[in-house]
N, C-alpha and C positions, 0 to 999 in steps of 0.2 A: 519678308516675314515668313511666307512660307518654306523657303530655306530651312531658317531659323528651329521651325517646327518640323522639318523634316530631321535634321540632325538631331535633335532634341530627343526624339519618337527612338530613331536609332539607335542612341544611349544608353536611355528606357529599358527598350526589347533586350541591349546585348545588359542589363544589369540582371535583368529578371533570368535571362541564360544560366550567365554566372553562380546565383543566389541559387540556382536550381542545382547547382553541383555542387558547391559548397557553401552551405546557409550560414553565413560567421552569427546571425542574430540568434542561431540553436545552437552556439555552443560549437558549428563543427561539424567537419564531413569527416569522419577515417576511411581511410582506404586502406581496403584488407579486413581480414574479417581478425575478429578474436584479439583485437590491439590491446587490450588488460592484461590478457592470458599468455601470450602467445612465448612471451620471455624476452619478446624484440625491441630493440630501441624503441619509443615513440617522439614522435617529432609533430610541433607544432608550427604550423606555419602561419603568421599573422600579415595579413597587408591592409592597403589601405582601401583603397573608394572600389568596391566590388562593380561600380558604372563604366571603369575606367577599361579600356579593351587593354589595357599595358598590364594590368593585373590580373587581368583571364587570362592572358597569356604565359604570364608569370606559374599560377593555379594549374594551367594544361599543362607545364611544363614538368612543375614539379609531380603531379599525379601521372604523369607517361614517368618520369624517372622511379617512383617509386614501383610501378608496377614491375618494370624490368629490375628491380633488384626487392623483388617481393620478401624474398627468403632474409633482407637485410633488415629491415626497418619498418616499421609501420606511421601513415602522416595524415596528421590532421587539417584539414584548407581552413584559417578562420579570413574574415575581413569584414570593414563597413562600409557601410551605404553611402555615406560622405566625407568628404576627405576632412572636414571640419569636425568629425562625431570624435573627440579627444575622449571622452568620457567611458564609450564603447568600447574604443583600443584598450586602455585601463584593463575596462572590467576582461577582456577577454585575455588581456593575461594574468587575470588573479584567477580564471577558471581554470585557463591551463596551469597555475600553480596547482589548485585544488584535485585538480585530475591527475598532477604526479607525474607529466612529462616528463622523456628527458632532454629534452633542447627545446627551444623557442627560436626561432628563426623569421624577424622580425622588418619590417618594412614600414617603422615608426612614424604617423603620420604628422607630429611635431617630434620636432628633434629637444626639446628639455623633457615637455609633458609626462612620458613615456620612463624618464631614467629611471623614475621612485620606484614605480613597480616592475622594472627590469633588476635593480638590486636585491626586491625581493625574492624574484624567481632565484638569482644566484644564489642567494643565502639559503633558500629551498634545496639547494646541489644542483638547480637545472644548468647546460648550457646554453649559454643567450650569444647568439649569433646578428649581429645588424648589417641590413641588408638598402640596397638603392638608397636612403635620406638617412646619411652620417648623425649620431648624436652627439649632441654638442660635448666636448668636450670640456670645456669649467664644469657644468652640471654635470659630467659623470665625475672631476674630481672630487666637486663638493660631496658625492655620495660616496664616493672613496671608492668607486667603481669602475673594474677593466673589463669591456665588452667589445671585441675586436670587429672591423666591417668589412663587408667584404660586398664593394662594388667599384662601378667607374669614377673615373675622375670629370668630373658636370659643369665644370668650368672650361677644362679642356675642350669638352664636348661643345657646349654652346659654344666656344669662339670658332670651333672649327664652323661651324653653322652660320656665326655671323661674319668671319669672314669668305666664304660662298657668297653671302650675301652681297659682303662690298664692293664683289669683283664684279654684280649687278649695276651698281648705282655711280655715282658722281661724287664725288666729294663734296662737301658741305650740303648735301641731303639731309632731309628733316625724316625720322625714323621713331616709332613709339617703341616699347618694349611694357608685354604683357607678365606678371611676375608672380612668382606662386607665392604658398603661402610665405610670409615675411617670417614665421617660425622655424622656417623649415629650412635645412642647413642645402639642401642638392637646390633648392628654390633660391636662394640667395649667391650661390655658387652660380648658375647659368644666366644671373642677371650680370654679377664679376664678367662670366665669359661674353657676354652682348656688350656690355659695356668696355672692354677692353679691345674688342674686334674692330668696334665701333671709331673706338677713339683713336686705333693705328690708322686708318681709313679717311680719316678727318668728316667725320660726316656725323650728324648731329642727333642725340636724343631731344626731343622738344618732349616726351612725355612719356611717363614709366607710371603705373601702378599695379597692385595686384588684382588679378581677378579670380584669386583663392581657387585654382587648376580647375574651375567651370566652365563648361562651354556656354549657357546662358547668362553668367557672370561677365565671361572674357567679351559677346556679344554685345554685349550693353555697355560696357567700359570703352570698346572700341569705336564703337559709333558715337563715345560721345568724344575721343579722341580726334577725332575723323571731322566731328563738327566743328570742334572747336582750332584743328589743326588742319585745313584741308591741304597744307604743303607736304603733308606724310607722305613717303613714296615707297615706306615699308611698316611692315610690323611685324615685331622678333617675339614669339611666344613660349615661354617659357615650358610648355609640352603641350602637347598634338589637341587636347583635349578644348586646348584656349586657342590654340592655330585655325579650328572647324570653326571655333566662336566668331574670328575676327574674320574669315574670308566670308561669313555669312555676313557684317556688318559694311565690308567695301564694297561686294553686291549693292546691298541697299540703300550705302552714301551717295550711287551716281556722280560719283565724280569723274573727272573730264581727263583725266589720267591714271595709269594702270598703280596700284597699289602691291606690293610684293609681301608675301606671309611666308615666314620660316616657325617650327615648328621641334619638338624634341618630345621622341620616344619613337615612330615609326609603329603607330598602329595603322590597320588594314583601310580605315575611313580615308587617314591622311594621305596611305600610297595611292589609294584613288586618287585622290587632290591631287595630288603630283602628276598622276598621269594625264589628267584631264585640265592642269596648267596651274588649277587653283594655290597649290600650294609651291613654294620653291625647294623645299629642303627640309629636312630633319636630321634628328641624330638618333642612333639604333644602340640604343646601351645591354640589346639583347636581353627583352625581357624575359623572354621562354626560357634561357638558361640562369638568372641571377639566384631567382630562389635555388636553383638544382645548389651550383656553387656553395651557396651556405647551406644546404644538407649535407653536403658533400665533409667541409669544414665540421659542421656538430658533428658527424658521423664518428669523425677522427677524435677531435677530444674527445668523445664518449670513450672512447676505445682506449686511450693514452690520454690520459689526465694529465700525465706530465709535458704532453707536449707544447711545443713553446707557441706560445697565443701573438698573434700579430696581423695587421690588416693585412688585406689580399687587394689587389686592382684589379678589374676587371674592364673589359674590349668597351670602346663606344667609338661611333663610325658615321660617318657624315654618311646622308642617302638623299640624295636627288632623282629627275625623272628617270636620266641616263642608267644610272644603277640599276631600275624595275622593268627595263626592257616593255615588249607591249604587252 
């Protein structure tokens, strides 16, 4: 339990970091002065759970890029408190309609919820950029909506991760998989990639649920996976944030055999885990560069309206101990 409460506290601290540099609940951090006045693009950047150290680093990334191209562009940090706050993300892009952007660069934290008022910003003239969690595609047809994305591919990613894992275990091993949210299209995509790793491998899920990308959530789901499964001899989390959840819960099961946690995004908590044995792996879909990427993308259509709009792929990279040297 104390674990538990240690990661938890961690969270916490790095969310209130975050909020400290860019508050998304006021609307919005600009970086650069005079962003109305100045004549320069402005860009807003929207993501999702400001707790999550994958979107600080996201935020670091994109505020280091926009300072070395100060003279270009001027950006707004927005995000929420919780990956669940649908309501939040909305409103923060009808502010930045209201404010006059001109791109929104976007880290949708349900992939339908989000489309209504992403066709509004276009109809505004803004550029809308989708970044890490693809939107779904029927719902941007139904709104008669093209908004290009520009990240990894997350199925790729997780099988790369679970199969690392299989080359751990036995065939016909009992395995859980932690899943984000069930709305969200990169969430549904890296349970594809587990469950396909899985199934070449012949080794078994006995249990899948979501633990909506929380580490208090993914803890409590786990343990009771763990209780009611004690043959588990892994558990594949669907990002880093639910990997801390579950190795705090195989600590506390005491069970009589080693339990294995894989993990995706490659924040700073889970390389610890890895160094220190806790964690086996993740996948590094480089978050400090994704947002840069689609500023990079709004930058151009601002500039060439006629240029041709199409998704981009971007790097994602299996990381284990060996990768983090000591």
């Amino acid at each position: 339990m104390k674990t538990v409460q240690r990661l938890l506290l961690l969270a916490t601290l790095a969310m209130g970091t975050v909020l400290g540099c860019a508050p998304g609940e006021n609307g919005g951090n600009a970086t650069g002065s005079g962003a109305a006045d100045s004549g320069k693009p402005r860009i807003a950047l929207i993501m999702k759970s400001l707790a999550n150290d994958f979107f600080s680093a996201m935020a670091k990334g994109a505020e280091e890029h926009q300072a070395a191209h100060a003279g270009e562009y001027e950006l707004i940090v927005n995000g929420i408190k919780d990956e669940r706050d649908l309501s939040r993300q909305v409103a923060l892009v009808e502010e930045m309609i209201a404010a006059g952007v001109d791109a929104i660069v976007i880290a949708p934290a349900d992939s339908k919820a989000l489309v209504p008022a992403l066709r509004r910003a276009q109809k505004a003239g803004i550029v809308v950029i989708n970044i890490d969690n693809r939107l779904d595609q029927e719902v941007l047809e139904q709104e008669g909506v093209s908004i290009p994305f520009v990240g990894p591919d997350n199925k790729a990613g997780a099988k790369k991760v679970g199969d690392y894992l299989a080359t751990k275990l036995e065939a016909g091993a009992a395995v859980a998989v932690l899943e984000g949210i069930r709305t969200s299209f990169n969430g549904t995509q890296r349970r594809l990639g587990f469950e396909e790793a899985m199934k070449a491998a012949d080794i078994n899920i006995v249990a899948s649920q979501s633990a909506q990308w929380e580490m208090s959530q993914a803890n409590t789901v786990a343990a009771s996976m763990l209780s009611e499964h004690p043959e588990i001899k892994a558990i594949l989390a669907a990002n880093d944030n639910m990997a801390l959840g579950a190795v705090a819960a195989v600590q506390s099961a005491g069970l009589d055999h080693p339990v294995l946690v894989v993990g995706f995004d490659n924040i700073p908590a889970v390389r610890e885990a890895m160094k220190e044995g806790k964690v086996l792996a993740t996948a590094d879909q480089h978050g400090d560069k994704l947002a840069v990427y689609g500023i990079e993308y709004a930058l151009k259509l601002i500039e060439d309206s006629e240029a041709e709009v199409e998704d981009r792929e971007t790097p994602v990279d299996l990381i284990t101990a060996e990768d983090l040297g000591e």
